[in-house]
N, C-alpha and C positions, 0 to 999 in steps of 0.2 A: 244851469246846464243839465241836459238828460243825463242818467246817469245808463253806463251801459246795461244795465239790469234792466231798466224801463225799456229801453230801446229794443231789447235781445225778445222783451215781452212783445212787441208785436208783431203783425204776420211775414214783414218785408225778409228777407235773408241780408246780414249786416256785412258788406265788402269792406274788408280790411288791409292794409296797405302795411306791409315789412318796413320800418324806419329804425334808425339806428343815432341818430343825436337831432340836436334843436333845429336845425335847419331842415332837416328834410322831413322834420314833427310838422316845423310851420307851412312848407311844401305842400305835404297833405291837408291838412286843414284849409288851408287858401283852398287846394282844389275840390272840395266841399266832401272830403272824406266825413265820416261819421264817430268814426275810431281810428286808434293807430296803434298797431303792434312792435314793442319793441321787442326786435329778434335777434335771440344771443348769437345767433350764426356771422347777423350783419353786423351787428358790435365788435367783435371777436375779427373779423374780416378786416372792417375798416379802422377799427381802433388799434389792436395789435397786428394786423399783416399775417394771423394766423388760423389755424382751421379751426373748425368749434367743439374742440375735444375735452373742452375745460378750463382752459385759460382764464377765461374772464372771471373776475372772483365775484363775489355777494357784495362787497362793498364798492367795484367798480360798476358794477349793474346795477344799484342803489342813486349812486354818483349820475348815471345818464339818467334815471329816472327823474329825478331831481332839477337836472337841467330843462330835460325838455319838458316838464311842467312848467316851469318856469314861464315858459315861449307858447306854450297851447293851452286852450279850456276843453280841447276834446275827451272824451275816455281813452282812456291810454290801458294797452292790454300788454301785461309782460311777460316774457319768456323767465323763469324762474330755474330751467334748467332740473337739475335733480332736488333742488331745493338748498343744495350746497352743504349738504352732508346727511344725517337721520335727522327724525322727529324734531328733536330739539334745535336744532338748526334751522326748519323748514320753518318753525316757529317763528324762528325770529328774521326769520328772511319777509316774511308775510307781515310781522311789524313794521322792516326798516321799508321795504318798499310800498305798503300801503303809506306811510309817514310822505313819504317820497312823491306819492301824486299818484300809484296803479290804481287804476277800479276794477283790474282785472290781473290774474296772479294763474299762470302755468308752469303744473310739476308735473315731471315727467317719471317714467319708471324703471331708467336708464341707470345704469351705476355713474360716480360721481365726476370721474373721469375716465376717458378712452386712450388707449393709444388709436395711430392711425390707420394701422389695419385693422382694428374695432369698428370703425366708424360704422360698415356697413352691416355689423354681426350684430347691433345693439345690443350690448351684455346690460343684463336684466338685473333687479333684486326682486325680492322672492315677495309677492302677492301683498301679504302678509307685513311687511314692510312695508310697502306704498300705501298699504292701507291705513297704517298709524300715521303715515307722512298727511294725508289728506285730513283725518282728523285732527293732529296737529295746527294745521293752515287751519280750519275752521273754528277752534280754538281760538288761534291768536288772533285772526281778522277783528277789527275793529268796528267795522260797518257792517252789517247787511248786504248794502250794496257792492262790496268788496267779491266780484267774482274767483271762485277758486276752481281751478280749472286740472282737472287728471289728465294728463296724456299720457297713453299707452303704445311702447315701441313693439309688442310681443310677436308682431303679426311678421315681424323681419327674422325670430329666434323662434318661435314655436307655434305658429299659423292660426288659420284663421279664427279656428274655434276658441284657440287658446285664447288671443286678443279679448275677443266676446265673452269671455269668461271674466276673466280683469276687468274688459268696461262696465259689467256687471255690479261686480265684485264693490269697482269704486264708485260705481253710483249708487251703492248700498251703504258704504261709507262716508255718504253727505254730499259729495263733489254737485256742483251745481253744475258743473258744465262737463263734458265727456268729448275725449279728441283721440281718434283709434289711426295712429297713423300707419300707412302702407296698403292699406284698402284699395287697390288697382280695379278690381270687379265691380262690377254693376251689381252683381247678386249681392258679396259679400258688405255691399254699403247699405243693400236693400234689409237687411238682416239685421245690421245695425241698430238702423234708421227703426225699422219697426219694432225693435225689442225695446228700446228707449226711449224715442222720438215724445212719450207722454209721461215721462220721468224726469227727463232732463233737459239741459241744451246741448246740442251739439254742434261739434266744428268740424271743420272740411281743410286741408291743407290742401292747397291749390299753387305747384311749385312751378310747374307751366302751362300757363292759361292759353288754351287755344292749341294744345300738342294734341297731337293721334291720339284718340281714344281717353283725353281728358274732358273731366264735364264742364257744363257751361255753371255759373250761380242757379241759373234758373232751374238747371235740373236737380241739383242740390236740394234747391228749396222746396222743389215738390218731393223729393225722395224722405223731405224732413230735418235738411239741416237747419241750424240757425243763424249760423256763420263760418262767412267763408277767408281765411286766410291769403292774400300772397304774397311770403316773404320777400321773394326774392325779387319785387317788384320793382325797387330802388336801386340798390346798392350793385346789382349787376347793371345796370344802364349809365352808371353816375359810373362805376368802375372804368368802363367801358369809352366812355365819354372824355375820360381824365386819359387814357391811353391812348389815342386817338388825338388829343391835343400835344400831349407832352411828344410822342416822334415826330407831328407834324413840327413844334419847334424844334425840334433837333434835327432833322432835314430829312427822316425817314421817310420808304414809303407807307402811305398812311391810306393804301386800298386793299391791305392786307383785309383776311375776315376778322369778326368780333373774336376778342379772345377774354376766355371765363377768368373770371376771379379766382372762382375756386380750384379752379386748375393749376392755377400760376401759383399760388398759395401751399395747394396739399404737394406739389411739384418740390417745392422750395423744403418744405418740412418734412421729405422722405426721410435724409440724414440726421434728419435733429430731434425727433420722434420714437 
């Protein structure tokens, strides 16, 4: 099997597909994906009915790693979240899921849990901390080929420069791969892209592919990404699909329009949050 290290080394940009347990691992793999991202959003969604404010713990995101190894020989990329507490933690989270089947490991530099009106304000920890969180991961990995991966939220709480400073910051800190998410602009991706583009790899989150003013892979790849994400490529369509069957058997009508996961979810969790 290539390992995603090999793969990320050549020229093509690697399209990655959001999965969330074995079956929709094996899903992508049939349909001749490359990688698969397991994303805590889709986990958290489909496994507890809840938004992705922390819920899922280290050891149940271990737990899915583990299964859908099991079922695929693809590289499997994981959503690592905050790493599931400080340093020492990040440690051993980069243990259990490397053990587990990841060849690729993302911390984020998010605090460890949100409430729900956070979601959108990404409360941050301070530089300085993420950056012992990443040498930590680097530390504990076991392979080489074990990509560790920084993602930075900064550009939601203290803008663009700020973000670029962080991506900086943790690509000074070893990170092999660099994910600055929120980056709306063409300039500010352009900036990115050229400050790092021959330091690192980089990723691209790709939440709707094909919306107003989102990029194509292709433009990506010439801007200098290395890969491109889309989570939510599954788990809203399979959502979506299972709704759409279940009123049809109950005798609804079923020409209503699509309706979001995430909506129905963070809707539900106002009062319990």
């Amino acid at each position: 099997m290539t390992s995603l290290k090999q793969r990320l080394a050549q020229k093509d940009i690697v399209r990655v597909p959001g999965i969330y347990d074995a079956l929709t691992a094996t899903l992508a793999e049939k349909a001749g994906f490359e990688a698969a991202f397991i994303s805590g959003s889709a986990v958290s969604f489909s496994q507890l009915a809840r938004p992705d404010i922390g819920f899922v713990t280290q050891t149940e995101m271990a737990q899915v790693v583990d299964r859908v190894r099991d079922r695929v020989s693809i590289p499997l990329f994981v959503d690592a979240d905050s790493g599931f507490g400080n340093a020492f933690n990040v440690a051993r989270t980069v243990r259990m899921f490397e053990r587990a089947g990841a060849s690729g490991i993302q911390i984020e530099d998010q605090l460890n849990t949100k409430i729900v009106s956070e979601v959108s304000s990404r409360p941050l920890v301070p530089t300085d901390a993420m950056v012992g969180k990443i040498k930590a991961a680097l530390d504990a990995r076991q392979s080489e080929d074990t990509i560790i991966s920084a993602r930075s939220d900064a550009m939601f709480t203290e803008g663009a420069d700020a973000a670029l400073d962080r991506a900086v910051a943790y690509a000074d800190a070893g990170a092999d791969m660099i994910f600055v998410e929120g980056l709306t602009g063409t300039e500010d991706r352009t900036k990115l892209c050229d400050t790092l583009k021959d330091r690192v790899l980089l990723l691209f989150n790709l939440l709707k592919p094909g919306a107003l003013g989102a990029p194509s892979p292709e433009d990506l790849q010439a801007m200098g990404y290395d890969i491109v994400l889309f989570p939510a490529a599954v788990i809203g369509p399979v959502a979506n699909a299972a709704w759409q069957s279940l009123n049809q058997l109950a005798g609804n009508d079923v020409s209503k329009d699509p309706i979001a996961v995430t909506d129905l979810i963070d809707a539900a969790e106002q009062s319990k949050c």
